[in-house]
Steps between C-alpha positions, in 0.01 A plus 500: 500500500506741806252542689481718845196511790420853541298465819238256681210636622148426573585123431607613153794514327683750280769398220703638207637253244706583239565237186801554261487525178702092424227379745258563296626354178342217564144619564575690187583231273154353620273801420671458154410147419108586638468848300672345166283226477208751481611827358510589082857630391528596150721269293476190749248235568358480880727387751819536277584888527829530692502676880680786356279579207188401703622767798520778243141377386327522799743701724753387722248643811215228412718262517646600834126518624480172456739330654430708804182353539656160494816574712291694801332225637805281483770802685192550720557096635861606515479811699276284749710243571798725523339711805342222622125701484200258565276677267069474518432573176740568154686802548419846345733622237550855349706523211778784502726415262455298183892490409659386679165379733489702828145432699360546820354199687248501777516146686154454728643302753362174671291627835589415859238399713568468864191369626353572862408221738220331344506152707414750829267705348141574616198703295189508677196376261222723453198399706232291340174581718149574276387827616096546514590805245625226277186245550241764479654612188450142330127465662451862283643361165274203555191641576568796172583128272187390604282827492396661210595760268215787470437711204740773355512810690594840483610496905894584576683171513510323895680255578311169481377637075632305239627750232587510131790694389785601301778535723824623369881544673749690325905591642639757267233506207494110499260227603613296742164387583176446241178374639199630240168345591542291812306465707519418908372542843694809655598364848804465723659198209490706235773628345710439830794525357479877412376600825261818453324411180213369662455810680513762229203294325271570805272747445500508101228459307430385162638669208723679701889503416760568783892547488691453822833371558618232765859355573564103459618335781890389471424151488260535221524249199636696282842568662608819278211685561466425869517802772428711184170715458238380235236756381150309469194579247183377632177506289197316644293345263189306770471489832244212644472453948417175642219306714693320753368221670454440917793334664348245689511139542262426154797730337750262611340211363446645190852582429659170637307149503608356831516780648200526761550861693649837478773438753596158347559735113704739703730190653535399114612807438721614741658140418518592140634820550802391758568247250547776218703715733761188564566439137555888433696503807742250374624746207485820768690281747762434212559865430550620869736205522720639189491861602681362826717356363574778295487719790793345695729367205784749341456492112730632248439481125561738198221739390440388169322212636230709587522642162479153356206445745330812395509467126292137563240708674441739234485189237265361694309821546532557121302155458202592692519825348481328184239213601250781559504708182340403181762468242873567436470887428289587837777336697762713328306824552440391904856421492615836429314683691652287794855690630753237517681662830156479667463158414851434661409729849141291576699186421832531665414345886320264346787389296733502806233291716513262219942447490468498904319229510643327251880570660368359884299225318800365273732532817298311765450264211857453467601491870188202552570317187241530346450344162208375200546189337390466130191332565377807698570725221313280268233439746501902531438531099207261503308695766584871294329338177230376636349876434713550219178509282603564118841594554591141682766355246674806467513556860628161577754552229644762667454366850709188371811704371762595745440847607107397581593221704788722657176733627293203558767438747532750644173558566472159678847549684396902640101292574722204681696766740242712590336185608790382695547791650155623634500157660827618702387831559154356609707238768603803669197685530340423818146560382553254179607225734 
């Protein structure tokens, strides 16, 4: 075997290998003892045609084809440990030759992660002060859950109505939302994550239909079509306003026993809501913390990681797709109307946000030792299928095999160091201490 690196670039490496003829006798003699055993020769039984006759049968090429397949990954190991290449992932191979065997290889080598100086680091938290905005905003949505709903009207939609609609998104002739028949109070929580909607509904009336178009934000759920613009159907089908009760002290004690005045409700509240904004500011905290880190380390990896990264996304795009259509054939007819290349452009920075993370993550994990016993994992397992519903035993059956409880951990390793490290980060922040 030769074999001869071309170049190294972009953390990935380039080879030629070329295999002589001899060294491939022996992969040779193996594709002939697999074929013979299940290929008909006229005038022998199964398995008992000699090589020669059987080549002439079949052709010498099929033959050849196979032992390829089984010699590649084995020259493959070779080539590796003869350049000393750490790859990521198996290499990519490109046949040129069948006889004697000439391919190309493309090695996707290990990254290198030089991370910044996390142990000095300091992110500022996001403040947690309740605005009045915020509290009068809860003091309306309680006073429009305990008013009441008036007959159906013929008035253009305020805010404040509660509404019945169809309410349909589509990106490039597909659905990516379907809401027919719901109905809701339009105010400042609905449909918050697609900022505008509420909006354009102000102002219709019933039995009208309206198309508009608005763009999702970029961290919308739905990471391949995020940034990307959506064009909305709207048909009303009622409209009914509200009689909203007085906010006084008798309001208060209606909606909380124990509560005995206005001002003591709005205490509640503003209590509730700081409360809310800590827990939510635990995951924001978390993300600004990464992005740092990110920030002031130098990362090197090979592209196709991305790629890898990527193709995940769509998969898990195509399953929502598919969770929302009726049967088999309506997914295949969305599916095609969907451009692949588009699919790739919304998803790409989401994709390399996602092998970022997971590089810093791994490498501060590494660095601090950080490790998962078995009895986390399992502990880990129990808490997923506790929701399982229907699908429990076959989820735990895969949980319990290798490769699930290699994610399991490493799920609970990336949790673990993202812990351990906003604590750090936190130690040097002078308004966390």
């Amino acid at each position: 075997m030769k074999s001869t690196l071309d170049k190294t670039e972009n953390h990935m490496s380039y080879l030629t290998v070329v295999n002589e003829i001899s060294e491939m006798e022996g992969y040779m003699e193996k594709a002939y003892q697999r074929l013979v055993k299940r290929t008909e020769v006229p005038g022998f039984r199964k398995g008992n045609a000699p090589r020669d006759i059987l080549e002439k049968h079949v052709g010498r090429e099929k033959l050849l084809e196979d032992a390829i397949r089984e010699a590649v990954p084995f020259i493959c190991d070779d080539v590796i440990k003869e350049h000393n290449l750490e790859p990521v992932m198996q290499p990519m191979v490109k046949i040129v030759e069948n006889e004697p065997l000439k391919f190309e290889m493309i090695v996707a080598l290990k990254p290198t992660v030089e991370l910044g100086d996390y142990k000095s680091m300091v992110v500022e938290p996001e403040p947690l002060e309740v605005s009045d905005e915020e509290l009068n905003e809860v003091l309306d949505n309680l006073r429009k859950q305990y008013g009441g709903s008036s007959e159906s009207s013929d008035s253009p939609i305020k805010y404040g109505d509660n509404v019945t609609a169809d309410i349909i998104g589509e990106i490039y002739e597909t659905p990516i939302i379907r809401n027919e028949g719901i109905t809701f109070e339009l105010n400042s929580e609905f449909a918050k994550e697609i900022p505008g909607l509420a909006d354009k509904l102000v102002g219709m009336k019933k039995g009208e239909e309206s198309k508009f178009k608005l763009t999702l934000p970029d961290d919308y759920e739905n990471k391949v079509v995020a940034g990307k613009e959506i064009e909305f159907t709207a048909t009303i089908k009622d409209v009914r306003g509200m009689t909203l009760p007085e906010l006084d002290d008798e309001f208060a004690k209606k909606v909380s026993p124990g509560i005995e005045s206005l001002e003591a409700l709005k205490d509640r509240i503003r209590t509730n809501l700081k409360s809310e904004k800590e827990r939510n500011a635990v995951a924001n905290y978390e993300e600004k913390v990464i992005e740092k880190l990110i920030e002031i380390s130098k990362l090197e990896y090979p592209p196709v990681m991305i790629d890898m990264e990527l193709q995940d996304l769509i998969q898990e795009y195509k399953r929502q797709l598919q969770a929302s259509c009726r049967d088999e054939k309506e997914f295949e007819e969305r599916m095609k109307r969907v451009p692949e290349a588009k699919l790739r452009e919304n998803g790409k920075p989401m994709a390399k946000k996602r092998v970022l993370w997971t590089l810093v993550v791994s490498e501060v994990a590494k660095q601090e030792g950080v490790t998962v016993s078995d009895q986390e994992v399992d502990d880990e397992i129990e808490n997923m299928l506790k929701d399982a519903g229907q699908g429990k035993e076959e989820m735990r059956k895969y949980l319990q095999e290798s490769n699930g409880r290699r994610e399991v951990g490493s799920f609970l390793q990336a949790k673990k160091t993202i812990k351990q490290l906003v604590e750090m980060v936190k130690a040097n922040t002078p308004s966390e201490n």
